[in-house]
C-alpha positions as CSV (number, residue, x, y, z in Angstrom):
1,X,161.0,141.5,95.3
2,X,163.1,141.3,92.1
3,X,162.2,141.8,88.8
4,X,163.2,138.1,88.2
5,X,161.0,137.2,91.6
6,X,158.3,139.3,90.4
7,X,158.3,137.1,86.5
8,X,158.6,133.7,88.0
9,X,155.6,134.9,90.6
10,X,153.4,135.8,87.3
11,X,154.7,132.8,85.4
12,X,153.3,130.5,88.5
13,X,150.2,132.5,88.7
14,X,149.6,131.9,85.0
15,X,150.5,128.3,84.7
16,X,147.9,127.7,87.9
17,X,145.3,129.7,86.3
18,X,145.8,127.5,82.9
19,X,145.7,124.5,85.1
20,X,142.3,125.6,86.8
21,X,140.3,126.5,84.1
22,X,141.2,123.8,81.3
23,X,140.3,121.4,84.3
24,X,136.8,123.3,84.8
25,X,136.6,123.2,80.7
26,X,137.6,119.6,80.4
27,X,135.2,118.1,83.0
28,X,132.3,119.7,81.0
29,X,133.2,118.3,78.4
30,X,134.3,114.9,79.5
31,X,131.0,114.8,81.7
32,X,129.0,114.7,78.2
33,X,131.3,112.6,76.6
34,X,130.6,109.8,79.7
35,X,126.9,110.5,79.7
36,X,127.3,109.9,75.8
37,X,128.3,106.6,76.4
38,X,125.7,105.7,80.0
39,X,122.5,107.9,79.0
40,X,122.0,109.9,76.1
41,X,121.4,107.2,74.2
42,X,118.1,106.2,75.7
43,X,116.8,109.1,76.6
44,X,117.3,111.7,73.9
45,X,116.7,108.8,71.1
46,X,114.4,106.8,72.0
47,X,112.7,104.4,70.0
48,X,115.9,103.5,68.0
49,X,117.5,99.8,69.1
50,X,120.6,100.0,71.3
51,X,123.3,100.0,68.5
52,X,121.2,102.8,66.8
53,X,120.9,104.9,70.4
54,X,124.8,104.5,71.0
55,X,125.7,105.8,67.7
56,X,123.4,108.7,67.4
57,X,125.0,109.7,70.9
58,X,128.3,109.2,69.8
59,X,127.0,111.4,67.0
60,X,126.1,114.4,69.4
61,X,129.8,113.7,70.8
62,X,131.1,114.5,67.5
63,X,129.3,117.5,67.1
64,X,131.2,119.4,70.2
65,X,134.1,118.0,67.6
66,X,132.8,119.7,64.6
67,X,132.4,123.3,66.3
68,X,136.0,123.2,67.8
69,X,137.8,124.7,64.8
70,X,135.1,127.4,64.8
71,X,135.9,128.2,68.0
72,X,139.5,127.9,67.1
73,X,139.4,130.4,64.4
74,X,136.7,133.2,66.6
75,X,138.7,132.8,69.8
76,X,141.9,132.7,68.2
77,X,141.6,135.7,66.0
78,X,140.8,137.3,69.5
79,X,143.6,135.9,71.5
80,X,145.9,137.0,68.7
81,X,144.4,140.4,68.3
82,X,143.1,141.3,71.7
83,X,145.1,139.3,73.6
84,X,145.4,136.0,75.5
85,X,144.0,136.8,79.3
86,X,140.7,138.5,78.4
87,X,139.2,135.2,75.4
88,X,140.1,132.7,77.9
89,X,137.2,134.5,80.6
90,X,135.0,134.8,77.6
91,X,135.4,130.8,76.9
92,X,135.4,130.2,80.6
93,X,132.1,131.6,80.5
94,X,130.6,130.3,77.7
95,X,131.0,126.6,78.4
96,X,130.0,126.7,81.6
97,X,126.5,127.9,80.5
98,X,126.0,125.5,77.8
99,X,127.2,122.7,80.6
100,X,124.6,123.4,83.0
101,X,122.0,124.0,80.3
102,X,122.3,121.1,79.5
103,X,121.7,119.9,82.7
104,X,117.8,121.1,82.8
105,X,117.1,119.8,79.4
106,X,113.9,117.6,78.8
107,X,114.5,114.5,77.5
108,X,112.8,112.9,74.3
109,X,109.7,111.9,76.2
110,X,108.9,115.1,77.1
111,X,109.6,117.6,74.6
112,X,109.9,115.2,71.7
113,X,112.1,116.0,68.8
114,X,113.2,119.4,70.0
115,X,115.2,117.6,72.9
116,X,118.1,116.7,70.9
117,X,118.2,119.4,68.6
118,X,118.6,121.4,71.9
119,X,121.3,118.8,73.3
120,X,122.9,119.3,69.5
121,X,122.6,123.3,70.3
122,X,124.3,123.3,73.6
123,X,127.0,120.3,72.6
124,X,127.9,123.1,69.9
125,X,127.9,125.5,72.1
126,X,130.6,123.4,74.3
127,X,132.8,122.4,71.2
128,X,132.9,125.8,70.3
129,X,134.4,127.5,74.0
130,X,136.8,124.4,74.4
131,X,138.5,125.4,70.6
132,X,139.0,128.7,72.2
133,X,140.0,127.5,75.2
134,X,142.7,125.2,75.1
135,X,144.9,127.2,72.7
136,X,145.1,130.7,75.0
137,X,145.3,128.3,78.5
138,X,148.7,126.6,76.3
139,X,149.9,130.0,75.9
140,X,149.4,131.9,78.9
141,X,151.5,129.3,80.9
142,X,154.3,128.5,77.8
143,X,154.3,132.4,77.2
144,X,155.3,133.5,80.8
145,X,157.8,130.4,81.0
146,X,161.1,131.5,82.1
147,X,164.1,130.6,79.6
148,X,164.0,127.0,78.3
149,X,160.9,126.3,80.5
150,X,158.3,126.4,77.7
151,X,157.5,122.7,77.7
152,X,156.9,122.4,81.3
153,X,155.2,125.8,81.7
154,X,152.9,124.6,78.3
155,X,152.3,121.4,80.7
156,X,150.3,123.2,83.4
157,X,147.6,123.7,80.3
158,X,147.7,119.4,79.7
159,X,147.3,118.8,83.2
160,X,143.5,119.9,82.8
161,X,142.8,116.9,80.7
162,X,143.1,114.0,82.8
163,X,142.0,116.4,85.8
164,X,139.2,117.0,84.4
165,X,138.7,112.8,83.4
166,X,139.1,112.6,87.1
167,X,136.4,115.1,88.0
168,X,134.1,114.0,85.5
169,X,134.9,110.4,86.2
170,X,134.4,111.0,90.2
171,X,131.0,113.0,89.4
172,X,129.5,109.8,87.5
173,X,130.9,107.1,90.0
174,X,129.5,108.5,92.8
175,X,125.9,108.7,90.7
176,X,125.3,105.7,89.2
177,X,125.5,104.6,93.0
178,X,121.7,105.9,92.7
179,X,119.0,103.4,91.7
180,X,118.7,102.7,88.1
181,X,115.6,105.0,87.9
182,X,116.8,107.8,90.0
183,X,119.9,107.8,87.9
184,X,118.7,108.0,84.7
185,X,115.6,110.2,86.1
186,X,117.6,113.1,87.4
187,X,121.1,111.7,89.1
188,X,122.9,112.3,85.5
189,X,121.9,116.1,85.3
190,X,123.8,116.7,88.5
191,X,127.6,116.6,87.1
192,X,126.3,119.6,84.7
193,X,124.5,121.4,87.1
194,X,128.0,121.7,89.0
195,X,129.7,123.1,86.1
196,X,128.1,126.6,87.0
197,X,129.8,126.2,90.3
198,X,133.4,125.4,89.5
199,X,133.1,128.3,86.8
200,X,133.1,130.6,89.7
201,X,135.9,129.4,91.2
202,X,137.7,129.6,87.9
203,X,136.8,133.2,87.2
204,X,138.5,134.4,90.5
205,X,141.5,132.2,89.6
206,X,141.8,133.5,86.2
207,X,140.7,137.0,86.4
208,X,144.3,137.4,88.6
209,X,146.3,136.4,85.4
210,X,148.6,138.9,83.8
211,X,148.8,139.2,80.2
212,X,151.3,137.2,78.1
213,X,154.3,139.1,77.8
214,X,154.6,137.2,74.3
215,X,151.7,139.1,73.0
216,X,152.4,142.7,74.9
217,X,156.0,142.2,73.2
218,X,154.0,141.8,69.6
219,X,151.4,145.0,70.4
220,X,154.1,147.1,71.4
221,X,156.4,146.4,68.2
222,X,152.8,146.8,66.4
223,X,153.0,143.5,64.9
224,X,150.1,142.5,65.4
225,X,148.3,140.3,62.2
226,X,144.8,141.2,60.9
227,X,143.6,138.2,59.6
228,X,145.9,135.3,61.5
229,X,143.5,132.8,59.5
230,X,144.5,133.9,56.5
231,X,148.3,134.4,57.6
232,X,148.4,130.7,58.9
233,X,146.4,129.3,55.9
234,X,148.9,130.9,53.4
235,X,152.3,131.1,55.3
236,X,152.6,128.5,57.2
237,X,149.8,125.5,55.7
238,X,152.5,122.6,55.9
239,X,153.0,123.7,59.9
240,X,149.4,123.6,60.5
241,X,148.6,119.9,58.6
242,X,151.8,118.7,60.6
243,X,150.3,120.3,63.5
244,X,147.1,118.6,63.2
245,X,148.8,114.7,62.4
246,X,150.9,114.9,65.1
247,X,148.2,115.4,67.6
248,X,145.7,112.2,66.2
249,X,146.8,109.9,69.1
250,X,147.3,113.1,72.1
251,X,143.7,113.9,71.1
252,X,141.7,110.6,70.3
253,X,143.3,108.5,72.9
254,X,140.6,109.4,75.5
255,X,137.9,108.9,73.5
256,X,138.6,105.4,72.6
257,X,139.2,104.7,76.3
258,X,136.1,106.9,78.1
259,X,133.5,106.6,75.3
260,X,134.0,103.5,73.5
261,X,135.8,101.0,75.4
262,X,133.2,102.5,78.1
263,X,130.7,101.6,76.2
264,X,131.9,98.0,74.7
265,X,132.5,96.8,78.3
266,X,129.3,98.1,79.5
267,X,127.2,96.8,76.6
268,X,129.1,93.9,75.2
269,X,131.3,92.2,77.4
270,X,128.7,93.0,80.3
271,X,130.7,94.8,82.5
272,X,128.8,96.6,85.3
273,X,129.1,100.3,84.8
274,X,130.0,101.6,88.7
275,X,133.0,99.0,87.9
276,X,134.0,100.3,84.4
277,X,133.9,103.9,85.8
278,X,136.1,102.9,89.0
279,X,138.5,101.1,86.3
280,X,138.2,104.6,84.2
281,X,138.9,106.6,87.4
282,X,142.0,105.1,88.3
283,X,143.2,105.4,84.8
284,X,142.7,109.1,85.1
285,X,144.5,109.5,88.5
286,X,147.3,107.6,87.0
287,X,147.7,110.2,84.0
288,X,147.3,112.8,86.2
289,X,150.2,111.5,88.4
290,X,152.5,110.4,85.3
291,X,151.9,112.2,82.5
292,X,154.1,116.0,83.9
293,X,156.8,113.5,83.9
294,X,156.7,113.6,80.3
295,X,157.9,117.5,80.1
296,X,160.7,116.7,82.5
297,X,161.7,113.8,80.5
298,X,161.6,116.2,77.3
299,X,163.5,118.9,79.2
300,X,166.2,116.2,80.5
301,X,166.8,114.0,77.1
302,X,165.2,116.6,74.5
303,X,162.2,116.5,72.9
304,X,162.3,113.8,70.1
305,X,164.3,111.1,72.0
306,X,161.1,111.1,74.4
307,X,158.4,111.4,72.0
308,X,159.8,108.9,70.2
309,X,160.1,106.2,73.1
310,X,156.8,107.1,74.8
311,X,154.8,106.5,71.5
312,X,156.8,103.2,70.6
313,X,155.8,102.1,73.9
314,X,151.9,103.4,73.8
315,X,151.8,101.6,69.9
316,X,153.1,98.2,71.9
317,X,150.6,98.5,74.8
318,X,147.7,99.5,72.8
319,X,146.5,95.5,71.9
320,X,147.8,94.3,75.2
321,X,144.4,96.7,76.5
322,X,142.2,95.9,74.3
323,X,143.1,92.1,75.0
324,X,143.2,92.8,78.7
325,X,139.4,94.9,78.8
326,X,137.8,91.9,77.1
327,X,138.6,89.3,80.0
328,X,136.0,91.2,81.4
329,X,137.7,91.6,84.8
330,X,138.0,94.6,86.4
331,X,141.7,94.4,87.8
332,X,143.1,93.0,83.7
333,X,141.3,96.0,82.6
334,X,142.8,98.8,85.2
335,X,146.4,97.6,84.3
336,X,145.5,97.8,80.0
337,X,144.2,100.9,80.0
338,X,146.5,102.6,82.5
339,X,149.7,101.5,80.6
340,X,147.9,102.9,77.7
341,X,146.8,106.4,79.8
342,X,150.6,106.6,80.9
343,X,152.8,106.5,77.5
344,X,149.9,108.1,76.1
345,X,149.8,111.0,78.5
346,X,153.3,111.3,79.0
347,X,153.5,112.6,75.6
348,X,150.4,114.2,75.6
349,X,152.1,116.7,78.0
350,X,155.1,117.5,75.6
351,X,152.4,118.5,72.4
352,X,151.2,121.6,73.8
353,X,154.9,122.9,73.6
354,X,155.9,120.9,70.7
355,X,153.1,123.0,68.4
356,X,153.9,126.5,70.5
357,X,157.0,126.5,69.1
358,X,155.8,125.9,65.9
359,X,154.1,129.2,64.9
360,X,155.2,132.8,65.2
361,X,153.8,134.7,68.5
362,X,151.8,137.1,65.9
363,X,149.7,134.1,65.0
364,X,150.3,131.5,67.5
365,X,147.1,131.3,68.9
366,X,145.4,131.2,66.3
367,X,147.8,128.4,65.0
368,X,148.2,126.0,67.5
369,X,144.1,126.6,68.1
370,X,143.5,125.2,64.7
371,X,145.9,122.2,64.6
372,X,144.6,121.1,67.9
373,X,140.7,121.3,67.1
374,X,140.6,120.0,63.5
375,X,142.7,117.2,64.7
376,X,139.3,117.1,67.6
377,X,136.8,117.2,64.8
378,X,138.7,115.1,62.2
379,X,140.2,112.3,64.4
380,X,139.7,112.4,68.0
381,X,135.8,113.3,67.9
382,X,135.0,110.6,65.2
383,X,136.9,108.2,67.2
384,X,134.3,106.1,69.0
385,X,132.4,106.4,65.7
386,X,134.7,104.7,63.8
387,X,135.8,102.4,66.4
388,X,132.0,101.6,66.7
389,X,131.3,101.1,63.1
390,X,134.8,98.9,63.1
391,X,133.7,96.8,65.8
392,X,129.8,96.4,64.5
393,X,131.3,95.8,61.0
394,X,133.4,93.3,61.7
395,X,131.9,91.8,65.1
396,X,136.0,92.0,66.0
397,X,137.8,94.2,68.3
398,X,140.9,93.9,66.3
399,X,139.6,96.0,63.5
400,X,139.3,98.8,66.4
401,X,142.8,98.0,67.9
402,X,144.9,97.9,64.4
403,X,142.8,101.7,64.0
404,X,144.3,102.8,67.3
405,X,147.6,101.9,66.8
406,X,147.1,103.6,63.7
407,X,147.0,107.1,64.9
408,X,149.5,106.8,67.3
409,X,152.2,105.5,64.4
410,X,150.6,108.9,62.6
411,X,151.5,111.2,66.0
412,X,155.1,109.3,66.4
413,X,156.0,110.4,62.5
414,X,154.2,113.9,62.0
415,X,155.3,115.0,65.6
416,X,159.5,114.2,64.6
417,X,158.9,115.9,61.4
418,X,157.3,119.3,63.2
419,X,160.1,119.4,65.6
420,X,162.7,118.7,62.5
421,X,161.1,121.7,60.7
422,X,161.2,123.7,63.7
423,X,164.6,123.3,64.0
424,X,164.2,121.9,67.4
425,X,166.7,118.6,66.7
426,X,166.5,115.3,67.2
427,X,168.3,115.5,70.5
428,X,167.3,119.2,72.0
429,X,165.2,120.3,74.2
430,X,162.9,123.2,72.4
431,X,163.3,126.5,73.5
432,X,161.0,128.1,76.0
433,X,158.5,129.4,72.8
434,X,160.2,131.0,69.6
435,X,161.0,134.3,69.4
436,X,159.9,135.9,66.0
């Protein structure tokens, strides 16, 4: 085998192994974020009237938010210091035992008060391996890429996301078949009970990853940072707020469509939930499907040029869904959301290479970590709050729409201007990751 055979072998290997464990990563966490929205409400608060109940769980969503840029900074300073391959086992690890703990917690009627402090505990203890997580699994795919590959290699890391809808999605369709009672009895504990298998699986995957040669270029010509916090913070702060703009829509999109519209259909418009998860399922599939399409696209016609159309598009589509989910029928719904899930993750494939290249290879983890997961706890975690408070405030769904299209107008402008500062142009593709 060649030594270019043997790279492209280890730059496959690395972009499956990112694939497989930010799917295993983003079912747990999707799995809470759909049992926010069907369960947690009733039976970690109970005692509080349905409006109160959804909000509090939303609240325990935003949590896993919060602790993301902790787990940013901890697993970032590691991935920049002792390299990429060993923090992602460490995250791999660590969320899938705060997953299937959670799935053996009592309830509010058993152990009282000390149930959702322990469901705050654990969701923490999620928010905190997914920061760590989704930063390294960018890089260890982007960072093997061959030549003018980064974008699609830094796509094998996105695909996890709506993979992980799907498996999350699938878990809860196939269990709210149960009976009411069974269902909220034990049938929701079973999709984190799983976790601890597919953990396993991912551990053999990604055990079998090489190390970025990205960072083994940095050790050998000892550049290594000591404090990449503080290097990011004071070198490169405007990178880093641009960083975490351009990701509002890539990031929040999927809670506005799996937590809240999930739970206005459910709740409000009266939409049975086995229906509204089917609707939610083929959404996923159809990002799954669509959204690599996006790195080709940014590859073919550069980077900008397709940001720029996919996120005109999504800001168009975005009342059409919202408009489409409150006929109330299942088939309107599919087609508002999926248009949405398409544009939407069509671009959402191009960020993970858009911020790589932002940031020098010293500090890179650590930098794209922490644009990604304060944009988490800032925007995309206290979406379905927001939207919720919008909606309750206002008794209007508009309120919640104009916010959407908001963020994505936010995303379209900050993402043009990091590519501008990176030197990337307005009609280029971006280079496989920088070189510094």
């Amino acid at each position: 085998m060649t030594t270019v055979d043997a790279k492209l072998k280890a730059a496959r290997r690395a972009g499956l192994g990112s694939f497989i464990g930010t799917t295993i990563e983003w079912y747990d966490f999707y799995i809470y974020s759909t049992a926010s929205a069907l369960v947690f409400g009733p039976l970690f608060f109970t005692g509080t009237s349905q409006a109160a109940g959804i909000l509090a769980s939303f609240a325990t969503l935003w949590v896993g938010f919060l602790a993301r840029p902790l787990g940013g900074v901890v697993f970032g300073h590691l991935g920049d210091r002792i390299g990429r391959q060993k923090t992602l086992v460490v995250t791999l690890v660590l969320m899938g035992l705060a997953t299937a703990a959670i799935g053996v917690l009592p309830t509010f009627a058993t152990a009282g008060v000390l149930a959702p402090l322990l469901l705050v505990l654990l969701r923490c203890l999620q928010g905190i391996a997914v920061g760590g997580e989704w930063g390294g699994a960018v890089l260890i795919g982007a960072e093997h890429a061959p030549k003018g590959r980064g974008i699609l290699f830094g796509a094998y890391a996105q695909q996890g996301s709506p993979a992980g809808s799907i498996l999350a999605t699938l878990a809860f369709v196939l269990i709210t078949r149960l009976p009411d009672e069974a269902f909220m009895t034990w049938g929701w504990r079973i999709p984190f009970l799983l976790s601890a298998l597919l953990v396993v699986v991912g551990l053999v995957i990604r055990l079998r990853v090489e190390e970025s040669p990205e960072f083994l270029r940095v050790r050998r010509q000892e550049a290594i940072v000591r404090a990449p916090l503080r290097e990011v913070l004071t070198k490169h702060p405007k990178t880093l707020v641009l960083g975490v703009l351009a990701s509002s829509i890539g990031i929040a999109a999927t809670y506005f469509i799996t937590t809240f519209i999930l739970s206005w259909s459910t709740t409000e418009i009266g939409m049975d939930r086995s229906v509204m998860l089917d609707v939610l399922l083929v959404y996923s599939i159809g990002q799954f499907v669509t959204q690599p399409f996006g790195a080709f696209a940014a590859e073919r016609f550069g980077v900008a040029r397709t940001v720029g159309v996919l996120l005109t598009i999504n800001l168009i589509t975005v009342p059409v869904m919202y408009l489409l989910v409150g006929t109330g029928g299942a088939v309107p719904a599919a087609v508002g959301i999926t248009a949405v899930g398409i544009t939407g993750g069509m671009n959402y494939a191009i960020l993970a290479g858009l911020l790589a290249q932002a940031f020098p290879a010293n500090v890179r983890y650590t930098g794209i970590s922490l644009s990604y997961q304060l944009c988490s706890a800032l925007i995309g975690g206290t979406a379905p709050i927001i939207s919720q408070g919008l909606f309750t405030g206002t008794g209007s769904i508009v309120a919640v729409s104009v916010y959407h299209m908001f963020l994505v107008a936010v995303s379209l402008l900050c993402s043009l201007w990091v590519l501008a500062r990176s030197k990337a142009g307005a009609d280029q593709a971006v280079p496989a990751v920088q070189r510094s």
